[in-house]
C-alpha positions as CSV (number, residue, x, y, z in Angstrom):
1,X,15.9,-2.2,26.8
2,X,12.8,-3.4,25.9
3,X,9.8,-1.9,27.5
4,X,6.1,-3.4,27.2
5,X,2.7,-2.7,28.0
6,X,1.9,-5.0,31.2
7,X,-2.0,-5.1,31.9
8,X,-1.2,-6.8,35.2
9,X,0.0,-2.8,36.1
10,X,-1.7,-1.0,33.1
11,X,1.8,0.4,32.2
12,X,5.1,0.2,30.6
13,X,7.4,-1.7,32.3
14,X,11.2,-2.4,31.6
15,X,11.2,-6.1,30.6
16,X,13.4,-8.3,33.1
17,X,13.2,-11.7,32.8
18,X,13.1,-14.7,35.0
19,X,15.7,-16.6,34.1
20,X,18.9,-15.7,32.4
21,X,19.1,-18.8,30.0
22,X,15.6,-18.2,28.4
23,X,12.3,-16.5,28.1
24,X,8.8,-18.3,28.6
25,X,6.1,-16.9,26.5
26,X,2.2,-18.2,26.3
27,X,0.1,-17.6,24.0
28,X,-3.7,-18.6,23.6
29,X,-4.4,-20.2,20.3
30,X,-7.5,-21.1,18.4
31,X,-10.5,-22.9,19.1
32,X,-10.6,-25.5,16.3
33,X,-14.4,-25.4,15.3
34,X,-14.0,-23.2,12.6
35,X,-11.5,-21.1,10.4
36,X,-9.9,-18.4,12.2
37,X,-11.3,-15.6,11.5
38,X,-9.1,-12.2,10.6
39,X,-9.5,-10.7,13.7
40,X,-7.9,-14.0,15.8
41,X,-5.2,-13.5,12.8
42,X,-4.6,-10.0,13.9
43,X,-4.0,-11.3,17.4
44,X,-1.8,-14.8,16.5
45,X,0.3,-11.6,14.0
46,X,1.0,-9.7,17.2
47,X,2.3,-12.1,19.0
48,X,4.5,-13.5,16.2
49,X,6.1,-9.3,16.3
50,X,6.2,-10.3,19.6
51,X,8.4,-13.1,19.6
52,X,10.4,-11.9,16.9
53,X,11.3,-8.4,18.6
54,X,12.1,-10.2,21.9
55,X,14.6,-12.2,19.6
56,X,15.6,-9.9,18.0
57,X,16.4,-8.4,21.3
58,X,19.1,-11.3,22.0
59,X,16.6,-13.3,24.5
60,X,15.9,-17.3,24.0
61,X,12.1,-17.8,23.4
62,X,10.3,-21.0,24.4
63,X,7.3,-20.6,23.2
64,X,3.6,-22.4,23.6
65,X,0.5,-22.1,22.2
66,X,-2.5,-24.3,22.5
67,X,-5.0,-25.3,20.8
68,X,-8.6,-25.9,22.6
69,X,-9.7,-29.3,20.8
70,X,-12.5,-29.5,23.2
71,X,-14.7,-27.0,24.6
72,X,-18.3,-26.1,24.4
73,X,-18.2,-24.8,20.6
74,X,-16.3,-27.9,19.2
75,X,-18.8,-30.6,20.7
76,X,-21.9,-28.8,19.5
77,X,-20.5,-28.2,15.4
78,X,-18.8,-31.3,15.1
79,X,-22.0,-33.0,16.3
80,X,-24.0,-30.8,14.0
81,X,-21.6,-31.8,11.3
82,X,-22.1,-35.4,11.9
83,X,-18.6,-36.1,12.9
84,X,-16.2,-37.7,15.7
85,X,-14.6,-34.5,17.7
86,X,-11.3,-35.8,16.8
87,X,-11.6,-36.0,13.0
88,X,-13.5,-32.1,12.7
89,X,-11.5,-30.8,15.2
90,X,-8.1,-32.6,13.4
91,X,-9.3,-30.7,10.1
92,X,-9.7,-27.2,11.5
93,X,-5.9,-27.8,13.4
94,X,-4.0,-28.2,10.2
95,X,-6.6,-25.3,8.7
96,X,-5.2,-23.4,11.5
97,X,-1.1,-24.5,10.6
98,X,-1.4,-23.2,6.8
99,X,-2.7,-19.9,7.9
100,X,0.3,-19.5,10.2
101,X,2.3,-20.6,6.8
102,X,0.6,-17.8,5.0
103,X,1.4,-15.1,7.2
104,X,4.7,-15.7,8.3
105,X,4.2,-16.4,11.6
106,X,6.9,-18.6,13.2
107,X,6.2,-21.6,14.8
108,X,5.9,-22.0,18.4
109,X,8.1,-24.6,20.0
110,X,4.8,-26.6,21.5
111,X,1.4,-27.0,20.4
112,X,-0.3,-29.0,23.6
113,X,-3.8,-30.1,22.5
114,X,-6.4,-30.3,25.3
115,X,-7.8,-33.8,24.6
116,X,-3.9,-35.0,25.4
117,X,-3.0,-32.8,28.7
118,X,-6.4,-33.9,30.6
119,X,-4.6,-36.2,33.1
120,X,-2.4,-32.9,34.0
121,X,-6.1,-30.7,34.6
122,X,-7.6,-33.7,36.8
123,X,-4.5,-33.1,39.3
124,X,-4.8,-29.5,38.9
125,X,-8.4,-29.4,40.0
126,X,-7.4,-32.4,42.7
127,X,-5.0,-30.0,44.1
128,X,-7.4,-26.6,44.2
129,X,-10.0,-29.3,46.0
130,X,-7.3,-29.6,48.4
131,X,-6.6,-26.2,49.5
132,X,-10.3,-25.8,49.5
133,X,-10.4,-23.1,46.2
134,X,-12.7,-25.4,44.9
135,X,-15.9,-27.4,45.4
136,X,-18.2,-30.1,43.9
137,X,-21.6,-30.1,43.0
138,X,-23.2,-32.8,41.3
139,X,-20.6,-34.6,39.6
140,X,-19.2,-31.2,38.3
141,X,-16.4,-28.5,40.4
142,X,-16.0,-25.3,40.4
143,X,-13.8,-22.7,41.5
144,X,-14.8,-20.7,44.4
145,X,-13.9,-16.7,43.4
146,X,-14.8,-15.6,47.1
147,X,-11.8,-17.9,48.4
148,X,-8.9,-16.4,46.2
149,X,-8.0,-12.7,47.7
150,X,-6.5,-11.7,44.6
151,X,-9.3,-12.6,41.8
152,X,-9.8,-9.6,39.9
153,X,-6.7,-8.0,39.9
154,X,-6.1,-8.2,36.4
155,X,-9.2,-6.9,35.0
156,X,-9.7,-4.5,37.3
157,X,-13.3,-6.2,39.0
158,X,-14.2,-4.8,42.2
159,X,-15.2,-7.4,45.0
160,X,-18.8,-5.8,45.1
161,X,-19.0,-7.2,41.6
162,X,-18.7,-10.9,43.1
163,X,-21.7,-12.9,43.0
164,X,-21.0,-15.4,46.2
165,X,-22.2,-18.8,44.9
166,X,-23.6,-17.8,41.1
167,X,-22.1,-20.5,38.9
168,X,-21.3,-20.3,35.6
169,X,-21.3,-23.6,33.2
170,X,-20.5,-22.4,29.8
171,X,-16.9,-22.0,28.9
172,X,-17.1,-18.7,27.8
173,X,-19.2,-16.0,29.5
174,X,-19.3,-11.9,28.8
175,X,-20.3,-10.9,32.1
176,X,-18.9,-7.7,34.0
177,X,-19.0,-9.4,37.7
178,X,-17.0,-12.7,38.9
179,X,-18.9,-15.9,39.7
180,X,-17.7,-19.1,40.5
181,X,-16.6,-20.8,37.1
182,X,-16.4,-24.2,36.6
183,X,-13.1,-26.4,36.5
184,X,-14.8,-30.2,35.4
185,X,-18.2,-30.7,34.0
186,X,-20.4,-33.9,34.9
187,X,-21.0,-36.3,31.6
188,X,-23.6,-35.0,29.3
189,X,-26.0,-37.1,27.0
190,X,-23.8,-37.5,23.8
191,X,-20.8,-35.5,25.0
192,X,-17.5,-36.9,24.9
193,X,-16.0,-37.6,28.7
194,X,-13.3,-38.8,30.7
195,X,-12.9,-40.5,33.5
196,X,-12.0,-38.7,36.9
197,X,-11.8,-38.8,40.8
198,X,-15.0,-36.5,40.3
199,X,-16.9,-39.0,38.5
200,X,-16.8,-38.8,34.2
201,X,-17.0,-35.5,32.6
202,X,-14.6,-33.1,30.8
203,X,-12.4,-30.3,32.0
204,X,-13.7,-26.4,31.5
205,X,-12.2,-24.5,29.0
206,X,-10.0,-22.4,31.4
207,X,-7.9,-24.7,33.5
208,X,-6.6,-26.5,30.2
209,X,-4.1,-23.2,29.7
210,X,-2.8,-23.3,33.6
211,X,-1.8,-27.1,33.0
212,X,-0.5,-26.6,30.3
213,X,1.2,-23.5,30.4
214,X,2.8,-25.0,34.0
215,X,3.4,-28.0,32.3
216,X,5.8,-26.4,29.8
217,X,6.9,-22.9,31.0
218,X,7.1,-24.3,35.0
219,X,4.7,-22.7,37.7
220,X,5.6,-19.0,36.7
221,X,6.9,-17.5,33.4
222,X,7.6,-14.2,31.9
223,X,4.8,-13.2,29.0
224,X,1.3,-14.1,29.0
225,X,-0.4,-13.0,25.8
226,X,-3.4,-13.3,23.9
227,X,-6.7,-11.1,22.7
228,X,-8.3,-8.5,25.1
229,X,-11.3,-9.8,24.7
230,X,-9.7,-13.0,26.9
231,X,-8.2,-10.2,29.3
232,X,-11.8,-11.6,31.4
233,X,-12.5,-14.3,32.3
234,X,-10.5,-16.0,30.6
235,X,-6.7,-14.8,31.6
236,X,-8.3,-13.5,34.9
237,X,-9.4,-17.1,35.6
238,X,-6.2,-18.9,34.8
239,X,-4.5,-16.6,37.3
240,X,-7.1,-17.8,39.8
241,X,-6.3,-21.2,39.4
242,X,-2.8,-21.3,38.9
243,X,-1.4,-18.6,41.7
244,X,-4.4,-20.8,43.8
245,X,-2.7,-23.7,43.0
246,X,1.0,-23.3,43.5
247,X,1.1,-20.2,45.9
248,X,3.5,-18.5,43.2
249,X,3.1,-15.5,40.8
250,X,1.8,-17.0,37.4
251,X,2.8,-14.7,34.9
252,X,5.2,-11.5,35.2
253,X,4.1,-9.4,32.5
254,X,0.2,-9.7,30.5
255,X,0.2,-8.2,27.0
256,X,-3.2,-8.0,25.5
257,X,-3.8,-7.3,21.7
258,X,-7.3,-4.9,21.0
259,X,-10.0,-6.2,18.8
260,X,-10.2,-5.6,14.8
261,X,-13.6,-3.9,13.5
262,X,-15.1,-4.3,10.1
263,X,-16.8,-0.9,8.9
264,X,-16.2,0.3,12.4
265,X,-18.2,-2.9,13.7
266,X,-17.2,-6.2,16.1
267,X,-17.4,-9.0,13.6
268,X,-20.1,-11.5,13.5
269,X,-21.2,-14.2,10.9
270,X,-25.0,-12.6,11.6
271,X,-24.0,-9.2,10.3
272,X,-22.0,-10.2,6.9
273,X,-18.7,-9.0,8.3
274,X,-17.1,-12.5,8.8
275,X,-13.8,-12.8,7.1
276,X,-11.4,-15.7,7.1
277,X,-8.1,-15.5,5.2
278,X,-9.2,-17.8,2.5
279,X,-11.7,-15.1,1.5
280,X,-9.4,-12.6,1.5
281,X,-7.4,-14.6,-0.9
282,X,-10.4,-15.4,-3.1
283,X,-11.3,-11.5,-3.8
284,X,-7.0,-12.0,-5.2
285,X,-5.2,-10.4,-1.6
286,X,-1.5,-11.3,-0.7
287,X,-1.8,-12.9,3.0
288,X,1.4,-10.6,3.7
289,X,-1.0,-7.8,2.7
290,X,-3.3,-8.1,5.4
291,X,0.1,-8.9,7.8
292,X,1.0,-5.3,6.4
293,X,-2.6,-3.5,7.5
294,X,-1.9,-5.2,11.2
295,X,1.4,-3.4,11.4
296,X,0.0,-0.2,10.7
297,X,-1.9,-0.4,13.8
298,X,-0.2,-0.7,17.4
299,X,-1.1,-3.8,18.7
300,X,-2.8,-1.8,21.7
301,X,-5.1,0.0,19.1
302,X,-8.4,-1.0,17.9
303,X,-7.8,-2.0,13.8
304,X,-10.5,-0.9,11.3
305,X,-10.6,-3.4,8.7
306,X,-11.9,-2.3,5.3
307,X,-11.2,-3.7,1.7
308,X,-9.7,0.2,0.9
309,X,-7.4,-0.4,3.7
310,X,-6.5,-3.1,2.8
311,X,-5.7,-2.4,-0.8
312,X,-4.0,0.4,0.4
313,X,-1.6,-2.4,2.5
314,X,-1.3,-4.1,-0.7
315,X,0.0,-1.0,-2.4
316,X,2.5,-0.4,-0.1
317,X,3.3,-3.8,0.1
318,X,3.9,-3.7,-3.4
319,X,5.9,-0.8,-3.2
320,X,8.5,-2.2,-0.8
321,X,8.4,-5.4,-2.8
322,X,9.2,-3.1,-5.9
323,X,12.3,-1.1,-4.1
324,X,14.0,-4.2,-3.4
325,X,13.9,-5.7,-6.5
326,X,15.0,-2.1,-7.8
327,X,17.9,-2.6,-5.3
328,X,18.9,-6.0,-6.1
329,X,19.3,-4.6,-9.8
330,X,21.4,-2.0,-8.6
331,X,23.7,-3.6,-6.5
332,X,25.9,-5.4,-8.3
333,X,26.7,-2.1,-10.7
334,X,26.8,0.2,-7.9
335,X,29.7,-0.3,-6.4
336,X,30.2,3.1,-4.0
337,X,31.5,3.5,-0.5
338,X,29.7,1.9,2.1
339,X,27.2,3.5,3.8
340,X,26.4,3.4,7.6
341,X,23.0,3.3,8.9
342,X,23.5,3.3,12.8
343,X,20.2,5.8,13.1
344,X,18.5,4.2,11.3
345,X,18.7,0.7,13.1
346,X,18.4,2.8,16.2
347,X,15.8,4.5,15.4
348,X,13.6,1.1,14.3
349,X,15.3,-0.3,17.1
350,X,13.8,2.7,19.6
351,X,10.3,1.8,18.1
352,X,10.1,-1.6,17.9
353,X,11.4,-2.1,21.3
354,X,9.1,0.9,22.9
355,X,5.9,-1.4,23.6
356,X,6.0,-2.9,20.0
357,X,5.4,-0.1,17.9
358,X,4.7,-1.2,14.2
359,X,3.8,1.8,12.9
360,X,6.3,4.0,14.2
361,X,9.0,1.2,13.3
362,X,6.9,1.0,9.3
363,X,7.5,5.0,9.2
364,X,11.6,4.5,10.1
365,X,11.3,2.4,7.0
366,X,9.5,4.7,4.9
367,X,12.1,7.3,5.4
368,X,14.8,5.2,4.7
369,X,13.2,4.6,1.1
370,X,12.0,7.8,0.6
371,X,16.0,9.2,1.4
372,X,17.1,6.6,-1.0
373,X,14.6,8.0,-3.4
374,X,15.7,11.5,-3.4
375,X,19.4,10.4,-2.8
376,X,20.5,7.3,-4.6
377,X,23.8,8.6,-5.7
378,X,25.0,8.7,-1.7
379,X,23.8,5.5,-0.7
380,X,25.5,1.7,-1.8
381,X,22.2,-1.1,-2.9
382,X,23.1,-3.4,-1.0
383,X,23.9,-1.9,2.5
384,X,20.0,-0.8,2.4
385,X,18.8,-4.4,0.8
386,X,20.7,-5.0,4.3
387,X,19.3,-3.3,6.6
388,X,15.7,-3.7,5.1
389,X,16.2,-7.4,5.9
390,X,17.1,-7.1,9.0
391,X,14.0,-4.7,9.7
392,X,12.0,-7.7,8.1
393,X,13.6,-10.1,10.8
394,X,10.9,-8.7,12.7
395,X,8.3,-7.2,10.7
396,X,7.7,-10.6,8.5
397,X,6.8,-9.5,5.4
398,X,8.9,-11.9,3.0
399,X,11.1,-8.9,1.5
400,X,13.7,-11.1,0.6
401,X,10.8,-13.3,-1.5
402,X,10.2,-9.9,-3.5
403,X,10.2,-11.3,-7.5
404,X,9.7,-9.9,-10.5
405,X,7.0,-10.8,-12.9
406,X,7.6,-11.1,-16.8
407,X,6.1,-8.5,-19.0
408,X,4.4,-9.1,-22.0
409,X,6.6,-8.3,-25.1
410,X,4.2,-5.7,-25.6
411,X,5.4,-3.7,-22.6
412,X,9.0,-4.3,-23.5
413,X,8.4,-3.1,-27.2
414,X,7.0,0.2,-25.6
415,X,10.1,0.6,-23.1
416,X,12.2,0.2,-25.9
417,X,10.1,3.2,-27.7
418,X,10.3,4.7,-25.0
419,X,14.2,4.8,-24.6
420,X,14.2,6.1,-28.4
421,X,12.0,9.1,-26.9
422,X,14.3,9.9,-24.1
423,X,17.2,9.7,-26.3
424,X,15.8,11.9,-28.9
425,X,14.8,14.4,-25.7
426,X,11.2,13.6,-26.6
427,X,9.8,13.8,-23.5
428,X,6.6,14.3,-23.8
429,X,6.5,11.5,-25.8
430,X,7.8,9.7,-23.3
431,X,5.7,10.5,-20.8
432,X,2.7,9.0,-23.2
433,X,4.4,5.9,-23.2
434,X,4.7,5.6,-19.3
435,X,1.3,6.3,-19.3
436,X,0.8,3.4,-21.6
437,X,2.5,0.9,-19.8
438,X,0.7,1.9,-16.4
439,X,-2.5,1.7,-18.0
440,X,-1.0,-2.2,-18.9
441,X,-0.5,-3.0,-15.1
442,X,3.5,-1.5,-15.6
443,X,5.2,0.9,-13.9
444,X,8.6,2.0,-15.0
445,X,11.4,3.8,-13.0
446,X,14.5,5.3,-14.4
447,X,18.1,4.2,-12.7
448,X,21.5,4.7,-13.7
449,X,21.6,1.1,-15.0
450,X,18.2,1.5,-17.5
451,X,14.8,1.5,-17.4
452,X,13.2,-1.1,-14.7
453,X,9.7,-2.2,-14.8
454,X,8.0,-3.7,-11.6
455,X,4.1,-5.1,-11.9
456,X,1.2,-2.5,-10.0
């Protein structure tokens, strides 16, 4: 059974779902003003283990996530960058896809843009008007917190907190107590607008995920997910309106991915710590290295990003990368009994389905290398090339991509010296040698089928 973290109850909770043909999980996607930046990659990565695990489970996913094509930020840079909302917000969208390339991360079965689902918000908001959730004020609505009983729930605000009446305009706000947030904003001077019942304007940025999360998962669904920092308002809001809306429980279970620090601090472009993925591949990073450092974190844990953590994920990912092309060479000589690995499995298994717990489900992997290591005379190649990839099914690092590199005939001409050594029981010799070849960006391990090298 899998059992997940629901911030709805703050605890683990055996996952049941809704329906018995499929599962319907949400996920909040970018805002298209800019590149996403590592820590919203850390976020999209969990949600991708996510998926997979729930998959990997046996369950059907239909997945969604959107992407916010209008909203505060992306009318005030594409106008500072001289260009139509569509065509800079278009840009930063397929920016967006070839990250999700990069890392591995599957793609969801919808990607509903804002700018096309706008039709579906006017009736939302038409409908809170109705049951009196909401009210209008100068050509603009908002959503009354005072009117729905359950507001707060999620993040755990107290009523006191409330502010009867305060309004918030701006589609994001870090506030600690509820005010009334708005649902459609009156026309501004060079803002794009729409027409409505309300007069012309634009949708705020939270009702866009209730449409369109209703509009493709059906008035309640099973797993809501996204950043914590969007645990308020944001995800608090959207219950609001939806539960407001259609009288019925929006989503079962809320899972909430914590926030990645640089040096121990929030990232900001004022403080120097703003890092896309494009300029981690620039200082020569594998994208599946920083998809690595995320996994050694739970999902529910904050994430210290530094460039010696993350050249430690590199190594690591190297060394994996290295055992499999070590077992691929091996598997077609080595042709022992098969060998079962039912703890294993179980024990990844255990981990992976106990709240999604990377590193605990990395460490069954470790030990399953490291046995291999000390035992490779009891174990058959490719029952563990195997079971690694079906590990990978969920953890997404490319295993089965692994390739080897061609050495320069100046590292074969020392392996070749080297052999003479061994042969000759000249061992410290060598030794010399390996030490050669390392220093050449080589490292060589001994198997019962010769000498394999595998690039540091």
């Amino acid at each position: 059974m899998v059992r997940l973290y629901n911030f709805l109850t703050r605890k683990k909770e055996v996952f049941r779902p809704l329906r018995k043909d499929w599962v319907g999980l949400y996920t909040c996607g970018p805002t298209v003003y800019n590149y996403a930046h590592i820590g919203n990659l850390r976020t999209y990565i969990f949600e991708d283990v996510l998926r997979r695990t729930m998959e990997y489970a046996g369950y059907k996913i239909k997945h969604v996530m959107n992407i916010t094509d209008v909203d505060d930020k992306t009318i005030r840079d594409s106008s500072a960058a001289g260009e139509s909302l569509k065509k800079f917000t278009e840009f930063y969208t397929k920016e967006f896809f070839k990250d999700l390339k990069s890392l591995n991360i599957l793609p969801a079965l919808e990607y509903p843009l804002a700018t096309k689902h706008i039709p579906l918000m006017i009736k939302l908001i038409e409908k809170l008007l109705e049951k009196r959730l909401a009210y209008k004020i100068g050509g603009s609505v908002y959503f009354d917190v005072s009117k729905f009983k359950y507001y707060g729930k999620l993040s755990r605000l107290k009523k006191r907190d409330l502010k009867i009446g305060a309004r918030v305009d701006t589609d994001e706000y870090a506030k600690k107590s509820g005010e009334d947030f708005v649902l459609w904003k009156a026309k501004k001077e060079s803002e794009p607008f729409w027409d409505s019942p309300f007069g012309k304007g634009r949708p705020g940025w939270h009702i866009e995920c209730s449409a369109m999360s209703m509009k493709y998962l059906g008035a309640s669904f099973d797993i809501h997910a996204g950043g914590v920092d969007l645990l308020f308002p944001h995800h608090e809001n959207e219950i609001a309106q939806s539960q407001g809306a259609t009288g019925k429980k929006f989503a079962k279970y809320f899972l909430e991915g914590e926030h990645l620090l640089v040096d121990g601090k929030r990232m900001a472009k004022s403080a120097g710590n703003f890092f896309t993925l494009r300029g981690l591949e620039k200082k020569g990073f594998n994208p599946s290295a920083f998809r690595y450092l995320t996994l050694s974190a739970h999902y529910r844990s904050q994430l210290n990003f530094t460039w010696e953590s993350l050249k430690a994920a590199e190594n690591s990912l190297k060394r994996l990368q290295e055992f499999v092309l070590l077992l691929k060479a091996q598997e077609q000589a080595n042709m022992r009994v098969f060998a079962k690995f039912g703890a294993e499995a179980k024990a990844f298994q255990k981990a992976i389905f106990d709240d999604i717990n990377t590193p605990k489900a990395l460490a069954v992997l470790w030990n399953l290398v490291g046995d291999y290591n000390k035992n490779p005379q009891k174990h058959y190649p490719r029952a563990v090339l195997a079971l690694l990839y079906s590990f990978d099914k969920i953890l997404g690092l490319k295993l089965a991509e692994s390739r080897a590199k061609t050495a320069p005939k100046e590292v074969f001409g020392l392996v070749r010296k080297r052999e003479m050594a061994r042969k000759a029981k000249n061992f410290a010799k060598a030794d010399e040698i390996r030490e050669k070849i390392k220093k050449m960006g080589w490292q060589i391990s001994d198997t019962e089928q010769g000498s394999q090298l595998f690039h540091l």
